[in-house]
C-alpha positions as CSV (number, residue, x, y, z in Angstrom):
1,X,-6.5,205.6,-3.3
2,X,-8.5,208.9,-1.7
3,X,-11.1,211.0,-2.8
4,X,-13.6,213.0,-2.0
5,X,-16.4,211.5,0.1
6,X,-19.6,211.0,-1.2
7,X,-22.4,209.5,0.5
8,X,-19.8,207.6,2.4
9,X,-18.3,206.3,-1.1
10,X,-15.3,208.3,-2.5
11,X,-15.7,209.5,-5.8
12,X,-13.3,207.2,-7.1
13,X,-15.1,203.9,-5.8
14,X,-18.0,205.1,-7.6
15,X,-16.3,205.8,-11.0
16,X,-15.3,202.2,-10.9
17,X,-18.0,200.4,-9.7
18,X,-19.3,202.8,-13.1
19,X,-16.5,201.5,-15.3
20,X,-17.3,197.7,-14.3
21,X,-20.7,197.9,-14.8
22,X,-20.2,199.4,-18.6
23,X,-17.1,196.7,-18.9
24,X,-19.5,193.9,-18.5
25,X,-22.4,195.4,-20.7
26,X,-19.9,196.6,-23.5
27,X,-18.2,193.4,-23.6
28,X,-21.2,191.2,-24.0
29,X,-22.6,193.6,-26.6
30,X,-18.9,193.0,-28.9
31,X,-20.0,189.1,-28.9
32,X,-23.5,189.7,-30.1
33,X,-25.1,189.3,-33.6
34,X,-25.1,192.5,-35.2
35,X,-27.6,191.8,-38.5
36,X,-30.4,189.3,-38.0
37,X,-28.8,187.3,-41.6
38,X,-27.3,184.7,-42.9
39,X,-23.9,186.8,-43.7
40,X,-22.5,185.9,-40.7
41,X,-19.3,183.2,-40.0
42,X,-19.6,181.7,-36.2
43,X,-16.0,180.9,-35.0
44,X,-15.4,179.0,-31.6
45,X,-11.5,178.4,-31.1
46,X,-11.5,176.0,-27.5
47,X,-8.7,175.4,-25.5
48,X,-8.1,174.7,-21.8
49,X,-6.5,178.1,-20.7
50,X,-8.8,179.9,-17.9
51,X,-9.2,184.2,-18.1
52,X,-5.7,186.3,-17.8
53,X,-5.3,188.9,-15.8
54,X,-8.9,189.5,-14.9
55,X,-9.8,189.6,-18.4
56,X,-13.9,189.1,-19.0
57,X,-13.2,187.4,-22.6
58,X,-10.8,183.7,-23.0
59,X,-9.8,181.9,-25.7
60,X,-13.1,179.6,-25.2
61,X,-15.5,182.6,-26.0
62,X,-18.0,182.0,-28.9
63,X,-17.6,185.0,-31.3
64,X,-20.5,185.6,-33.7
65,X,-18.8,187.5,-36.8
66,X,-20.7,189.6,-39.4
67,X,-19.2,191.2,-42.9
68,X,-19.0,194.1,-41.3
69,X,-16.3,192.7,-38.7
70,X,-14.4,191.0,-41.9
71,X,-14.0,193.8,-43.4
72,X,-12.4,195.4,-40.6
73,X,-10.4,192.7,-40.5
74,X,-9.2,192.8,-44.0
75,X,-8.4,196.6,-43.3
76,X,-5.9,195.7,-40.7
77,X,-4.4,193.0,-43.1
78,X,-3.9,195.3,-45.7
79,X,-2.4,198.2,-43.0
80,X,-0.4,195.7,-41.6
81,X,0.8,193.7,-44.6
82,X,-0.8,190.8,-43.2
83,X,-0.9,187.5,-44.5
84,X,-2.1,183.8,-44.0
85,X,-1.2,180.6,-45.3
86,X,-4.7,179.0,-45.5
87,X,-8.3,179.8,-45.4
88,X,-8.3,177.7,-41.7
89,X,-5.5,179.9,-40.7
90,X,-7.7,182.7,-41.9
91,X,-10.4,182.2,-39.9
92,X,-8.8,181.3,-36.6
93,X,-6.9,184.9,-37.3
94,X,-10.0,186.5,-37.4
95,X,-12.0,185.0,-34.4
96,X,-8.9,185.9,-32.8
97,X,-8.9,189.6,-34.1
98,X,-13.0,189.8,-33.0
99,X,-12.2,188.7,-29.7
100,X,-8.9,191.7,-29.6
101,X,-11.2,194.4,-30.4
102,X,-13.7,193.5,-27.4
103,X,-10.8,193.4,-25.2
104,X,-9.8,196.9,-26.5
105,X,-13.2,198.0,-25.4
106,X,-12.3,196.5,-22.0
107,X,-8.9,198.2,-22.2
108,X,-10.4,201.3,-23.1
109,X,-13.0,201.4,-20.0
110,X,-10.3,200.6,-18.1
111,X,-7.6,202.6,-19.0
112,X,-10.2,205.5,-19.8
113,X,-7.0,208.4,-20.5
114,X,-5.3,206.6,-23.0
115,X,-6.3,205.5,-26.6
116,X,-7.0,201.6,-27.0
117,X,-8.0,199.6,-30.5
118,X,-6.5,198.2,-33.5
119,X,-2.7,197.7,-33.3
120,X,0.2,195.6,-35.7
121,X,-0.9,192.5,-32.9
122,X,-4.8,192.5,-33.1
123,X,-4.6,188.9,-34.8
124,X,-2.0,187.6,-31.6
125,X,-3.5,185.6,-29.1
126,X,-2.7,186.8,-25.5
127,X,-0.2,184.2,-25.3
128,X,1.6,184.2,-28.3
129,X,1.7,187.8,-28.2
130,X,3.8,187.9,-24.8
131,X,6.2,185.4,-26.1
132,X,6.6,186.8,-29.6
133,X,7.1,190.5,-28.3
134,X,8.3,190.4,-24.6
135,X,10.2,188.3,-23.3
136,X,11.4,189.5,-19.2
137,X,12.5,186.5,-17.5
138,X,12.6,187.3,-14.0
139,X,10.8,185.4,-10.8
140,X,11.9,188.0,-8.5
141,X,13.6,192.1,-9.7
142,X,17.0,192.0,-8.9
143,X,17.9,188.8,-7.3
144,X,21.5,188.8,-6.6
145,X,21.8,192.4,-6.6
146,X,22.8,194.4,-3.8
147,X,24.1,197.3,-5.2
148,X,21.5,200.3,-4.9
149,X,22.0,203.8,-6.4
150,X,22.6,206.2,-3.4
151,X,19.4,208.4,-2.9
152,X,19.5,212.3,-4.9
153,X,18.4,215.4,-4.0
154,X,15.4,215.8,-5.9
155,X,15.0,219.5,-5.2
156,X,15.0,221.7,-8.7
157,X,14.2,218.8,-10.8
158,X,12.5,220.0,-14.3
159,X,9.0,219.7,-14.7
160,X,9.5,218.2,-18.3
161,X,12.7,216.2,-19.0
162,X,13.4,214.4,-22.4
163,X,16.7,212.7,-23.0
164,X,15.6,212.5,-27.0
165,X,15.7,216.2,-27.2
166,X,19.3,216.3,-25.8
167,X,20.6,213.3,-28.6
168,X,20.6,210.6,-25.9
169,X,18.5,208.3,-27.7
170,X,18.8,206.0,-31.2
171,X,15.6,205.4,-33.4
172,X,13.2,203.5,-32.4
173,X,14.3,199.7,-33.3
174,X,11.9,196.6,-33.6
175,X,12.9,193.2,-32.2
176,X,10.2,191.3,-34.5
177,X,8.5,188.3,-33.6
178,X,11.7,187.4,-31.1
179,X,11.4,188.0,-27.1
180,X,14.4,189.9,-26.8
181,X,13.2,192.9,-25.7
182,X,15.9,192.4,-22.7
183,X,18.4,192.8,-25.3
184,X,17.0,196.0,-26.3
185,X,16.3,197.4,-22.7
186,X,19.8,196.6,-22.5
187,X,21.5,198.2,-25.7
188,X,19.4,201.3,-24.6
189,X,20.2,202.3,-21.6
190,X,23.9,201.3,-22.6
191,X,23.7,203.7,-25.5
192,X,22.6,206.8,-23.4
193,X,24.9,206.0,-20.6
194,X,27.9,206.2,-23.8
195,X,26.7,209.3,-25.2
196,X,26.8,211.4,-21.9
197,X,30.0,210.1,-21.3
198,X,31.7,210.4,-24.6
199,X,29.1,212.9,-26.5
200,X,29.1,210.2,-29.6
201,X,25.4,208.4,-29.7
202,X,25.8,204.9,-31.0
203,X,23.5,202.1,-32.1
204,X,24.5,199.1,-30.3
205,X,23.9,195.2,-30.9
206,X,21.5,193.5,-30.0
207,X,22.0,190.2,-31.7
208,X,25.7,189.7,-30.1
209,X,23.5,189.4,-26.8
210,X,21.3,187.3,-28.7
211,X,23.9,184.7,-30.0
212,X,26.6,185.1,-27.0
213,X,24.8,186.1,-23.7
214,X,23.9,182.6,-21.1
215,X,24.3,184.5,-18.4
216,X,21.8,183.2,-15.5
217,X,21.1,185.3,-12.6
218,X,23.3,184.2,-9.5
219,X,20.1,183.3,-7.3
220,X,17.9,182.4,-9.7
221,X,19.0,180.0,-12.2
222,X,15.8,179.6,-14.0
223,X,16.2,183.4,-14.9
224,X,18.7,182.8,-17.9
225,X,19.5,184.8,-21.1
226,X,18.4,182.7,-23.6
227,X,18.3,184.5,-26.9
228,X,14.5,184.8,-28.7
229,X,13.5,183.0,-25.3
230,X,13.6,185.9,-23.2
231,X,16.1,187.2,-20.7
232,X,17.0,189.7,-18.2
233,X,19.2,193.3,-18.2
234,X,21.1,192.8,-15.1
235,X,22.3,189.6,-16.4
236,X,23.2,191.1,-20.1
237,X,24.9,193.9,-17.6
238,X,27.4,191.1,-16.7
239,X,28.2,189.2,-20.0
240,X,28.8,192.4,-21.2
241,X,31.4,193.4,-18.3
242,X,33.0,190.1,-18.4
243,X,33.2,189.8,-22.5
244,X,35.0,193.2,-22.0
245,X,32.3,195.0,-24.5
246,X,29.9,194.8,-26.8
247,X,29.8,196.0,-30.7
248,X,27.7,198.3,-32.4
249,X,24.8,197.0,-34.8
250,X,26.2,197.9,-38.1
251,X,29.0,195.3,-37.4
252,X,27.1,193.0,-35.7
253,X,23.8,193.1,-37.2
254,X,20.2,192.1,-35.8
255,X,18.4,189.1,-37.3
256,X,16.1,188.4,-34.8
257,X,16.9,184.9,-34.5
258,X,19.5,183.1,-32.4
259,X,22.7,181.9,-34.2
260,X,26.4,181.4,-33.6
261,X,28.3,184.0,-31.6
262,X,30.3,186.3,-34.2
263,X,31.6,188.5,-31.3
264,X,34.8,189.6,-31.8
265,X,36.7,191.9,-29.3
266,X,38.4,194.2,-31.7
267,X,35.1,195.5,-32.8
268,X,34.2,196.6,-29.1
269,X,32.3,199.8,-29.7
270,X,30.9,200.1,-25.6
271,X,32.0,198.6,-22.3
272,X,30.0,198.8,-19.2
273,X,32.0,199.7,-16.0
274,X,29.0,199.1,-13.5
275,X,25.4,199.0,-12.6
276,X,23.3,199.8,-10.2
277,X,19.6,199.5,-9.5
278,X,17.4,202.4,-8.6
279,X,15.1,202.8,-5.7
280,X,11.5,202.0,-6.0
281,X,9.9,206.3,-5.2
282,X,9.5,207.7,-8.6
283,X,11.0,210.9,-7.7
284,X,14.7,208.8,-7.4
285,X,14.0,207.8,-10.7
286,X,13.5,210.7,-12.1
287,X,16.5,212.6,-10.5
288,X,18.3,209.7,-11.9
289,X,16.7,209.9,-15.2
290,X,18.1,213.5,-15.4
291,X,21.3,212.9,-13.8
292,X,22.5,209.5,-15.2
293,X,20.7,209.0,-18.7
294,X,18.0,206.8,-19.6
295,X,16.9,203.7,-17.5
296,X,16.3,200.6,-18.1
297,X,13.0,199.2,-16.7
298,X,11.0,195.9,-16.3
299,X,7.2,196.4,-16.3
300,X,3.4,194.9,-17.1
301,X,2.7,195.0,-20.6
302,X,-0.8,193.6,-20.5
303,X,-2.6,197.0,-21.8
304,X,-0.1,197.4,-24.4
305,X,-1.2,195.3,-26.9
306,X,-3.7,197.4,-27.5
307,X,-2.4,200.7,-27.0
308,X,-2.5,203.5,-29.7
309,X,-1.7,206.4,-27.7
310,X,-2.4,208.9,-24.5
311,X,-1.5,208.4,-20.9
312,X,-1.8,204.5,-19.8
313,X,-2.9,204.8,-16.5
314,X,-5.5,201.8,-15.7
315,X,-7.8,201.1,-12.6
316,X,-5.8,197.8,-12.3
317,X,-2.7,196.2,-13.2
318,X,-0.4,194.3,-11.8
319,X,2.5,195.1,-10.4
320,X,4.6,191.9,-9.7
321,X,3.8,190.5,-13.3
322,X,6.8,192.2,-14.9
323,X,7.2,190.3,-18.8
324,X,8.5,193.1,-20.9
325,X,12.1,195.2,-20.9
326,X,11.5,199.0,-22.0
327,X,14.0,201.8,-21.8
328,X,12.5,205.4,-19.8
329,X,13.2,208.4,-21.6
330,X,11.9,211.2,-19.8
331,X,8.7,212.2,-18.1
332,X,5.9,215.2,-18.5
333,X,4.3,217.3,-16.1
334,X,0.6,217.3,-16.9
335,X,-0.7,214.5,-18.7
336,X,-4.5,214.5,-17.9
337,X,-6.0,211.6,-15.7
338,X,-9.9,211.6,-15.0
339,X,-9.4,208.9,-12.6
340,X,-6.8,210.5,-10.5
341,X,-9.0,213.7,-10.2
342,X,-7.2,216.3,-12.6
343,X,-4.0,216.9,-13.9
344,X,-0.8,214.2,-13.6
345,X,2.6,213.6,-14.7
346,X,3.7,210.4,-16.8
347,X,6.6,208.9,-17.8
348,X,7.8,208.2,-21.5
349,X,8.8,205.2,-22.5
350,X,10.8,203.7,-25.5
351,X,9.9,200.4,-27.1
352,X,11.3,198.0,-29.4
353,X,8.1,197.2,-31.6
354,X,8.9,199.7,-34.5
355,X,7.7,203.3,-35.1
356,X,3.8,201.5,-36.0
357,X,3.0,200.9,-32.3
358,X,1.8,203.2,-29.8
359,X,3.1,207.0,-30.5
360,X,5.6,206.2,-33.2
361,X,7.2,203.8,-30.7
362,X,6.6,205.3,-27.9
363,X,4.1,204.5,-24.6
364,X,3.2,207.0,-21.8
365,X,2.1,205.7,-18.6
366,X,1.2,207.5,-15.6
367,X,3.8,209.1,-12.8
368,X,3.6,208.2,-9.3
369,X,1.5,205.2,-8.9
370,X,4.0,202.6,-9.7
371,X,1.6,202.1,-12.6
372,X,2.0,197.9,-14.0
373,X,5.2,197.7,-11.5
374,X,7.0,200.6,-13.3
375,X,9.3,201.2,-10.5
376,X,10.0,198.2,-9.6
377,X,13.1,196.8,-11.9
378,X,14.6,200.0,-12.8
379,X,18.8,200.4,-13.6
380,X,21.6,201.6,-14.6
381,X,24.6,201.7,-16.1
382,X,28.1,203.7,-16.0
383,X,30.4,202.9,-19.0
384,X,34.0,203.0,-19.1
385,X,36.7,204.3,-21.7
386,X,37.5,201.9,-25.0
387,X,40.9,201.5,-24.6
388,X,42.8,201.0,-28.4
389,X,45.1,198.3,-28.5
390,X,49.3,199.6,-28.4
391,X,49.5,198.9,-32.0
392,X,46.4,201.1,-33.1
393,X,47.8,204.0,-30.7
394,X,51.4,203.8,-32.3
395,X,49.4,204.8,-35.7
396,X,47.5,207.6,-34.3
């Protein structure tokens, strides 16, 4: 990363050796007694799990809660239509809210251009929250897939692009406390790939991929679609070509939990013809994202649990831990970055938590900097034409 030199420092270095210095003091302060009384409940949850991703704050940290932090907490119960099944239950959910906020402090120094806080998952633990709500299984993008969109000329590309504006995308859906969001990733970019194709925008199903899809991923047969349990789109991709379809949701309804396959072929509302993955610079994506609908991408999702809205564009994250399927949408021209020095572009991004998360379902992240591995699992899909069976076309 450049930027101007200062004193033999750019001005980036210094920003961050700024921001880690206020991380360290602001996270210390949101575990400190906050009234000198007796109105305070001390909750210590230990277990042997070290610090995630660079996080300051564990599961081991003592949190010292006042009234003051229980009734925010009871805010975000009501908000949320929370509820707990014992007083024990209702105090580990509350340590465990405490210790969310000072990571949304963390998140917020951090991640500086976006808005960080109180969100529908404040009372998940790190862990559970990844397996409830993500669920990517993949060691390695792409393994077993050699087939690479051919490079576009990326000359004349809009500055703004939205594929919702042109009626390429269905309402924002919520996979509940299920990691499926393969599945989703998967009915997405499926969906837009049908409408360009046919002009007819479709809600596709998610649990039929749920209930019917095994496929494992020809090189790596740890990476398997396994329902609630997590999965991967090129795999989905397959089962889908080789079942010959796959039916929309109003026939084959989500549930968010695994059951017995209730596919049947008659009901085939999509087929997939073939896919392709896209090259990791930013600009093929987005001539891609204009050109052949939206994506379907594999990327970091560690600052999203705490995301509210803005641009996400953090000092760090990683971009080899890929645990969460999204769909791109479309991409903006000037979405402001301090840490980057002035105006930058970003990339919008559909999710599959429901319309309470983020910006009514939505996440932003920065263009350009292959922000939390953004580029690096990114495909798509052509689909091909239903053909009716000869008795339905002797009717017609």
């Amino acid at each position: 990363m450049r930027g101007a030199k200062v004193g033999g420092a750019s001005v980036v270095m210094i920003i961050a050796m700024f921001l880690a210095c206020s991380l360290a003091i602001t996270s210390v302060a949101a575990l400190q007694h906050v009234h000198p009384d007796h109105s305070k409940v001390i909750i210590q949850q230990v277990t042997d799990e070290g610090p995630r991703n660079g996080d300051l704050l564990t599961s081991s940290t003592p949190v010292s809660l006042d009234l003051h932090m229980e009734s925010r907490f009871k805010t975000f119960m009501s908000k949320y239509n929370k509820q707990y099944s014992s007083t024990q239950e209702y105090l580990h959910r509350l340590g465990v809210f405490a210790r969310n906020l000072a990571r949304a402090a963390e998140h917020q120094l951090l991640d500086p251009t976006a808005i960080h806080g109180v969100t529908p998952f404040s009372d998940l633990t790190e862990e559970e929250f990844e397996t409830m709500f993500t669920g990517l299984k993949a060691s390695s993008p792409f393994n077993g897939l050699t087939t690479t969109a051919p490079k576009m000329d990326v000359k004349n590309l809009p500055k703004n692009f939205d594929w919702r504006d042109k009626g390429a995308v269905t309402e924002v859906k919520y996979q509940g406390t299920c990691g499926s969001c393969w599945a989703f990733s998967t009915t997405g970019v499926i969906e837009g790939s049908h409408f360009l194709s046919t002009g007819e925008l479709l809600s596709l199903s998610e649990q039929q991929l749920i209930d019917c899809d095994h496929k494992c991923d020809s090189e790596d047969t740890e990476s398997c679609d396994q329902g609630c349990n997590g999965g991967l789109m090129t795999n989905a991709y397959k089962y889908i070509i080789e079942a010959g379809g796959i039916e929309e949701e109003r026939t084959y309804p989500y549930v968010g939990k695994p059951g017995k396959c209730k596919f049947r072929a008659e009901k085939i509302a999509a087929r997939v013809a073939n896919f392709t993955h896209i090259p990791l610079q930013e600009n093929q994506i987005a001539a891609n994202l204009v050109h052949r609908g939206p994506l379907a991408v594999g990327l970091n999702a560690v600052f999203m649990q705490t995301y509210i809205g803005g641009v996400s564009c953090p000092l760090v994250c990683w971009k080899k831990s890929l645990n969460h399927g999204v769909l791109l949408v479309g991409y903006g021209a000037r979405g402001f970055s301090i840490l980057r020095l002035g105006e930058r572009p970003y990339w919008i991004i559909k999710n599959s938590w429901g319309k309470q998360w983020g910006e009514n379902g939505y996440y932003r992240v920065c263009r350009g900097y292959g922000m939390c591995g953004v580029n690096t699992m990114v495909s798509a899909v052509a689909t091909a034409a239903i053909l009716l069976p000869y008795n339905t076309m002797a009717d017609l």
